[in-house]
N, CA and C of each residue as an Amber inpcrd file, in Angstrom:
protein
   387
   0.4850000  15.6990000   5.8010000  -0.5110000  14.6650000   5.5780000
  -0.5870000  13.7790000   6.8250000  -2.0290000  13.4750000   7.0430000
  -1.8450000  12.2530000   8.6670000  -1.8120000  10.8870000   7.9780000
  -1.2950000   9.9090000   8.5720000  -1.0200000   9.0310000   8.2710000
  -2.4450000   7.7870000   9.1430000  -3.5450000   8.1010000   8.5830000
  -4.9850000   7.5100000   8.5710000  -4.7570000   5.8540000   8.4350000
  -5.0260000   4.6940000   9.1200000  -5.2520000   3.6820000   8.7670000
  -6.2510000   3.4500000   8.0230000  -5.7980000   2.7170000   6.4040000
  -6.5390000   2.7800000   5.1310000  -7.8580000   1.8000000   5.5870000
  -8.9890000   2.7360000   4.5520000 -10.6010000   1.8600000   4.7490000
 -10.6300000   0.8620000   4.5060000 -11.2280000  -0.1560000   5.2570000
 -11.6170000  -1.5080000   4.0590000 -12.7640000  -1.4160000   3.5510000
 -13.0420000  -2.0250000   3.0590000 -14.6050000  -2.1090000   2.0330000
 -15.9190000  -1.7110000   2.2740000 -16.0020000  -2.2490000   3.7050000
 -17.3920000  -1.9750000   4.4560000 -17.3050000  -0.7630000   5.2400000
 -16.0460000  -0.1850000   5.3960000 -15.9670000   0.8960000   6.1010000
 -16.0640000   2.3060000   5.0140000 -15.6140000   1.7420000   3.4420000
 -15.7270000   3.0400000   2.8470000 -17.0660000   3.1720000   2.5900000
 -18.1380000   1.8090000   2.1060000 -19.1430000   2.0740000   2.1860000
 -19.8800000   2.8920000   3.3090000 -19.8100000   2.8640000   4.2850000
 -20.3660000   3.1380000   5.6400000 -19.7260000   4.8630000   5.7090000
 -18.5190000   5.2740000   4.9770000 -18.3420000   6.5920000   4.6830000
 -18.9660000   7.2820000   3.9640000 -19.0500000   6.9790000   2.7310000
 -20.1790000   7.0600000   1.4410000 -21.4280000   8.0450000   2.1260000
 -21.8700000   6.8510000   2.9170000 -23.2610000   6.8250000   3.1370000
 -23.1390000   8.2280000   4.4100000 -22.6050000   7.9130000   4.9910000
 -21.9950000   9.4940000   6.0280000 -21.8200000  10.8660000   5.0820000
 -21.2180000  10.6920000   4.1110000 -21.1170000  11.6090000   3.6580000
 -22.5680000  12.7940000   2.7780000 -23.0020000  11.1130000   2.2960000
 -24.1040000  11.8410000   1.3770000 -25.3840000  12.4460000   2.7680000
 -25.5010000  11.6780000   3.5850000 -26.7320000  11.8690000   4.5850000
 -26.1480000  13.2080000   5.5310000 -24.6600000  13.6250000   5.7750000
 -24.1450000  14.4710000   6.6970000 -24.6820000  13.4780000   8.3010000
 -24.3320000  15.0980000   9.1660000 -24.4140000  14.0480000  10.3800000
 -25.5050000  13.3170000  10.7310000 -25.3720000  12.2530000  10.8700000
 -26.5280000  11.3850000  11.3010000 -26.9070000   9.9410000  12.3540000
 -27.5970000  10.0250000  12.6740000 -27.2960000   8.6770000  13.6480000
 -27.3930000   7.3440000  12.8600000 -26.9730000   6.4170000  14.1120000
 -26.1800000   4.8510000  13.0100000 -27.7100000   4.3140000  12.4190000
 -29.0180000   4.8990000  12.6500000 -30.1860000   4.4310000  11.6040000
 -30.2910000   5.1990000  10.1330000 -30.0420000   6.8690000  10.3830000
 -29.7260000   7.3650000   9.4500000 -28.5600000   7.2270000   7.9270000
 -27.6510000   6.4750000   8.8580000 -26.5320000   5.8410000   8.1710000
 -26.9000000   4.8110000   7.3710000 -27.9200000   3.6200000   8.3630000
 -27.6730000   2.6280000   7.7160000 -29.0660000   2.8660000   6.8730000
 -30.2600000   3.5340000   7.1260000 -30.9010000   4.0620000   5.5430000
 -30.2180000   4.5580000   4.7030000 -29.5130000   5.4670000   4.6960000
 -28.5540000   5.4610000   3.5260000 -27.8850000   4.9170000   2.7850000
 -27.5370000   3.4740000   3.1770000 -27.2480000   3.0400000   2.3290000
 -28.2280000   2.1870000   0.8220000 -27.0610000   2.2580000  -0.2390000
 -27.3550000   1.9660000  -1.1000000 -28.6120000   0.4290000  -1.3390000
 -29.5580000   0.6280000  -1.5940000 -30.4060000  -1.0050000  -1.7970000
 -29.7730000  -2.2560000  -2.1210000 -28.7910000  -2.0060000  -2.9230000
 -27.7590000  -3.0020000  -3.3700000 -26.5090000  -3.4140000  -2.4080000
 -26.6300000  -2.8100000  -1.3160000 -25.5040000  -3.0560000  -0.6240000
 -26.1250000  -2.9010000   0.9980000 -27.1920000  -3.4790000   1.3980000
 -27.6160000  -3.5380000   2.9010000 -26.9820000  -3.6780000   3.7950000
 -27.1020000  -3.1950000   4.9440000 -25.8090000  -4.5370000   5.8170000
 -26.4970000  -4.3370000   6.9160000 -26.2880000  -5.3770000   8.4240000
 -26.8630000  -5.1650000   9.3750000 -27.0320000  -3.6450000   9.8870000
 -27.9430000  -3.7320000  10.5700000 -27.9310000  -2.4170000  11.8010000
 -26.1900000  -1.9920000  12.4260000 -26.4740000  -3.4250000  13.5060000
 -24.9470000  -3.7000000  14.0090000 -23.8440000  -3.7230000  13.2610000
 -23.7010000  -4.0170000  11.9230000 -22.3640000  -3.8630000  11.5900000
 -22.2020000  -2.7880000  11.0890000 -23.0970000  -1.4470000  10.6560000
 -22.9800000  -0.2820000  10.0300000 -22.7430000   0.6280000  11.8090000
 -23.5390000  -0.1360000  12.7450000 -22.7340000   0.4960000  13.8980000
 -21.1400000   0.2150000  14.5340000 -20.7500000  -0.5530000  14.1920000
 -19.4520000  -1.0510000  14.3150000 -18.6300000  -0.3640000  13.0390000
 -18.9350000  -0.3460000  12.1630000 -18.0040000   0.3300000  10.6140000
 -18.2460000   2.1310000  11.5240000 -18.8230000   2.7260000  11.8340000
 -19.0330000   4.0450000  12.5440000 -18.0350000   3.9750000  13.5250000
 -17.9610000   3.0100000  14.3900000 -17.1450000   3.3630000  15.6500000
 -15.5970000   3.4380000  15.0040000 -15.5430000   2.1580000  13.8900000
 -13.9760000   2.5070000  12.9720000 -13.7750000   3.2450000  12.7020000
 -15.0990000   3.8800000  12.0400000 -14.0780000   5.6150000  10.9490000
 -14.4060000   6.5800000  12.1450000 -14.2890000   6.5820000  12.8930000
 -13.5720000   7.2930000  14.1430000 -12.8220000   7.0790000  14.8690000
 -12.3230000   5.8470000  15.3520000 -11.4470000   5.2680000  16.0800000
 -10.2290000   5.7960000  14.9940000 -10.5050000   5.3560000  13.5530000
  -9.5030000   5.4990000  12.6440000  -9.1280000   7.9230000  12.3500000
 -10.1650000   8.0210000  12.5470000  -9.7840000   9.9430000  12.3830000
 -10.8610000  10.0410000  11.7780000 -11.7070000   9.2370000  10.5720000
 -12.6900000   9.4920000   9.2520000 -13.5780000  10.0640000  10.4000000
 -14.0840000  10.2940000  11.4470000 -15.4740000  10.4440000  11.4980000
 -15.0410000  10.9970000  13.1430000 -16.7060000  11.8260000  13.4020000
 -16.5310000  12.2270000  15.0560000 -17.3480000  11.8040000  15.6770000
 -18.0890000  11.8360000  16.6830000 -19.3150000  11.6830000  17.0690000
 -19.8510000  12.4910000  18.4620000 -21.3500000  12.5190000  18.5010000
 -20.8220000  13.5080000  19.9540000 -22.6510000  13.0690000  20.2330000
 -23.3440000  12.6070000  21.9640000 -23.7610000  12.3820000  22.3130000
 -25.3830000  13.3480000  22.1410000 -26.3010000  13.4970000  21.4090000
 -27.6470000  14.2460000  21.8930000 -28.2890000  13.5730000  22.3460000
 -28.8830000  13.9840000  23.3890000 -29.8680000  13.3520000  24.4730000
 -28.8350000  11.9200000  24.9570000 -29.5560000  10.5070000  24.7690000
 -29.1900000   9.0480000  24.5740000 -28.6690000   9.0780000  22.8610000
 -29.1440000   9.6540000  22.3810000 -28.6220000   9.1240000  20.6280000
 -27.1610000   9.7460000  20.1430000 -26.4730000   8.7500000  19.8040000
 -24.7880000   9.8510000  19.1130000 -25.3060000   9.6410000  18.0350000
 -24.6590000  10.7810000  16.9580000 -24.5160000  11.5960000  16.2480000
 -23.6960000  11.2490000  15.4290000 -23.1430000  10.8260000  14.4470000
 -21.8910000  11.0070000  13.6500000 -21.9790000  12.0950000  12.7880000
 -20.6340000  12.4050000  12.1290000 -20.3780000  13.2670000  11.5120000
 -18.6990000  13.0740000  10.4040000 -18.5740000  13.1910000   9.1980000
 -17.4050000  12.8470000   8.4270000 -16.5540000  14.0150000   9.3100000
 -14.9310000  13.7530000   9.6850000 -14.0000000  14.1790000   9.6670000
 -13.0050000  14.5240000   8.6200000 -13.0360000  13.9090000   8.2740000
 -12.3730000  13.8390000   6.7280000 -13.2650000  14.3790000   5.5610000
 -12.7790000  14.6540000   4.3030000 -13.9170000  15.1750000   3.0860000
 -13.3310000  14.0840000   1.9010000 -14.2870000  13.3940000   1.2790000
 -14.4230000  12.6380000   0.4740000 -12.9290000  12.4630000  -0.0170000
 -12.5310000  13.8180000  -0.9130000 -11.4930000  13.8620000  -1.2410000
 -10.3970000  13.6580000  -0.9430000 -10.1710000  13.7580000   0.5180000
  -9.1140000  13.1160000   1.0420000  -8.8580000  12.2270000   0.9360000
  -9.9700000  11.2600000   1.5190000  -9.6750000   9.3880000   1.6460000
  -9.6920000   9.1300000   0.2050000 -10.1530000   9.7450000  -0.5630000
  -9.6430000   9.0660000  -2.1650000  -8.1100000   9.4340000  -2.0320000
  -7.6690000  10.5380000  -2.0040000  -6.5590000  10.9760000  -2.4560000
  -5.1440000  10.3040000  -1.4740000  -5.4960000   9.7330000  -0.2530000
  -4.6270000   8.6900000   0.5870000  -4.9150000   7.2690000   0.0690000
  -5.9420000   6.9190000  -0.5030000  -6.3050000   5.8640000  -0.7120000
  -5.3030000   5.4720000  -2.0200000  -5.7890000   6.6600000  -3.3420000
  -5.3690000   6.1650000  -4.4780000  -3.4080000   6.3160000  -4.4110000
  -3.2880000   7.1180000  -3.4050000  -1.5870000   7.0700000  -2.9500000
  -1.4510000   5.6950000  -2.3760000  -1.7310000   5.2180000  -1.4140000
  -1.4940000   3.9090000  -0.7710000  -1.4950000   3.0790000  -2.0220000
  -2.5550000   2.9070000  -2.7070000  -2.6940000   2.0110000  -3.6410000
  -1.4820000   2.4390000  -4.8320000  -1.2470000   3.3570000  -5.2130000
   0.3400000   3.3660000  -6.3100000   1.6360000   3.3150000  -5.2120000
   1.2880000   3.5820000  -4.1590000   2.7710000   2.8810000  -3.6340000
   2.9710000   1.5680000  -3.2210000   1.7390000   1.0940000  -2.7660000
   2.1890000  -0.6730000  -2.9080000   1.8490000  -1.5010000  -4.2590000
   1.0850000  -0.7070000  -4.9010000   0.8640000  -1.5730000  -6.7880000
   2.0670000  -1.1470000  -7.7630000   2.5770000   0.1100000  -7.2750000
   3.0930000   0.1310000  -8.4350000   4.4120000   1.3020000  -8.0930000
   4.7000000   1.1460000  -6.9850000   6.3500000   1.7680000  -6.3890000
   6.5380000   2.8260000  -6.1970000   4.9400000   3.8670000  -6.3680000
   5.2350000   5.2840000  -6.1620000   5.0490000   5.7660000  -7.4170000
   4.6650000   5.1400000  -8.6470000   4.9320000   5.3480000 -10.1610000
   3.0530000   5.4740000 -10.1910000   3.5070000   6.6630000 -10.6870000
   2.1180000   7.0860000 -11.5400000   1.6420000   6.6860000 -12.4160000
   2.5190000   6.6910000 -13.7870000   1.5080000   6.2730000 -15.2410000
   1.7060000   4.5800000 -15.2940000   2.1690000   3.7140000 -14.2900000
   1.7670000   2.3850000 -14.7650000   0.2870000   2.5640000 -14.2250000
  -0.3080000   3.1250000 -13.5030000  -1.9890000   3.2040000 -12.9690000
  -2.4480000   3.4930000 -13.7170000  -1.8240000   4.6330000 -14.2870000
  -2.8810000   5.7690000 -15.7200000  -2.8910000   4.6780000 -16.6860000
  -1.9130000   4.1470000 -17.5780000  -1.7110000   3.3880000 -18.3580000
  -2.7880000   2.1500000 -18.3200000  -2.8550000   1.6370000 -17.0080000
  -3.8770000   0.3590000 -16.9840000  -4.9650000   1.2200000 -16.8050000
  -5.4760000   1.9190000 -16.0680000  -7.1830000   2.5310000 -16.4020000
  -7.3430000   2.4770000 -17.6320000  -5.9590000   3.2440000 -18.5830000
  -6.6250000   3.8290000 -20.0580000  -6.6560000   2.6460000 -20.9570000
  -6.1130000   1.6600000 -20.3690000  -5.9420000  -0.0640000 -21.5290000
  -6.9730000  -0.5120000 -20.8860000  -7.1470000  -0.8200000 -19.7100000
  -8.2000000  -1.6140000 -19.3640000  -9.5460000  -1.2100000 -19.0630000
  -9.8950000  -0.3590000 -18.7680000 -11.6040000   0.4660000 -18.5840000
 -11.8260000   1.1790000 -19.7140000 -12.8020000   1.1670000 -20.1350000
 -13.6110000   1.3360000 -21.3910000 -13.5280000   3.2760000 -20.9600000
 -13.0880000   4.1060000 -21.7560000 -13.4650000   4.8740000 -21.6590000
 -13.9740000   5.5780000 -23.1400000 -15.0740000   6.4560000 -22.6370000
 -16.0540000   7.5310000 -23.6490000 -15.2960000   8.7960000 -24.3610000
 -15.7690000   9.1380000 -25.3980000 -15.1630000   9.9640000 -26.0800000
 -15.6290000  11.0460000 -25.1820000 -16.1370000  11.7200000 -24.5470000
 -16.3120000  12.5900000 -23.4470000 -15.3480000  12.3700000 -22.2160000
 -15.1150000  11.0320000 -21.9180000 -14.0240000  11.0680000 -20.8360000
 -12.4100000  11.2580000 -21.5560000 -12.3810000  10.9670000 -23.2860000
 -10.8360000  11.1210000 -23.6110000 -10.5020000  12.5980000 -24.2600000
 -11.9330000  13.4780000 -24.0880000 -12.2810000  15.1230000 -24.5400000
 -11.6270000  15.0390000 -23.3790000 -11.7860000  15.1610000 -21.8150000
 -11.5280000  15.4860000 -20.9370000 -10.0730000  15.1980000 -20.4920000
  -9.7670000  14.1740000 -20.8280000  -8.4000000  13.5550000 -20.6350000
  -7.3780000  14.7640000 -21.3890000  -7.8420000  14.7480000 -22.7700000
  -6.6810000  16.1630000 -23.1490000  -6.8720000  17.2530000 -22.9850000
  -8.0290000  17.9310000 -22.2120000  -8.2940000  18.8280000 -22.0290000
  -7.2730000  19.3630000 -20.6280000  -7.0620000  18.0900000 -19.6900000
  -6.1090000  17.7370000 -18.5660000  -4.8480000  17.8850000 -18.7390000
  -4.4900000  17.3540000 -20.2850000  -2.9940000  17.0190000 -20.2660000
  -2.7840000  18.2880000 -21.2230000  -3.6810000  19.1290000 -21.9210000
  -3.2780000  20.3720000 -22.1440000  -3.1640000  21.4710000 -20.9510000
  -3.7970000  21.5610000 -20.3880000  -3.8320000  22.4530000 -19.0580000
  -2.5740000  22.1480000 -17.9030000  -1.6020000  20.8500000 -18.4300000
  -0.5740000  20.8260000 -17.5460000   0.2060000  21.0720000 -18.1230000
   0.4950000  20.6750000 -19.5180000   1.7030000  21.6170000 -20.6540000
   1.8990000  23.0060000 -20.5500000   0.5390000  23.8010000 -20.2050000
   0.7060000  24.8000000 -20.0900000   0.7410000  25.4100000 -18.7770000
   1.6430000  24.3020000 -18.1050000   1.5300000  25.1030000 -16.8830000
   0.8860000  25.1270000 -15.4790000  -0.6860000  24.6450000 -16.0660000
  -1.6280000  24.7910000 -15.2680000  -2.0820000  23.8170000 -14.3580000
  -3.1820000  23.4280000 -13.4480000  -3.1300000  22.4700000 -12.6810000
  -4.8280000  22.6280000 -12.8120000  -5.3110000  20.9580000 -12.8810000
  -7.0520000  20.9790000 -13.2040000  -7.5100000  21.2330000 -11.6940000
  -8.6790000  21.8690000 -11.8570000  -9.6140000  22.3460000 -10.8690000
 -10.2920000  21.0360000 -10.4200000
């Protein structure tokens, strides 16, 4: 595993938006983002130069215009992220996280179908897709 300096807020947004658009330049980026969450020109060009400086992202020069592109796949930075976050919330311990999602966020009888559908498929062995 590389040891990635974790996103802050405006930078995962500014990934998001990389991800869903693929490579694109910092106008393409910053149309992408969400209506509810605008941000300057300049600072969606500055959050770009981070998630590359940081590994998230590459970039590479056409003509005068760079290019970005995700380095990383979604899944990763969740999966370092939600690690960082149980080792400083909660010591490396898994079900005090599980435990507060399942007490505190409302979940649907479709998300608690799914939940044992999870925790049967590891009794037996198996590991969810």
């Amino acid at each position: 595993m590389v040891d990635r300096p974790a996103l802050s807020k405006g930078e995962m947004e500014v990934a998001r938006a990389l991800w869903e658009v693929g490579p694109a330049t910092v106008r393409g980026v910053f149309e992408a983002l969400p209506d509810s969450r605008k941000m300057d020109f300049s600072t969606v060009q500055t959050y770009l130069r981070r998630l590359e400086s940081k590994g998230h992202a590459n970039s590479k020069l056409d003509g005068r215009v760079r290019i970005y592109s995700a380095r990383t796949k979604r899944r990763t930075v969740i999966r370092e992220t939600v690690d960082d976050l149980v080792q400083r919330l909660f010591a490396g311990e898994t079900m005090p996280l599980v435990r507060h999602l399942i007490e505190e966020r409302e979940i649907t009888k479709e998300g608690i179908a799914e939940l044992r559908d999870l925790i049967d498929q590891l009794d037996q062995g198996g590991k969810k897709q």
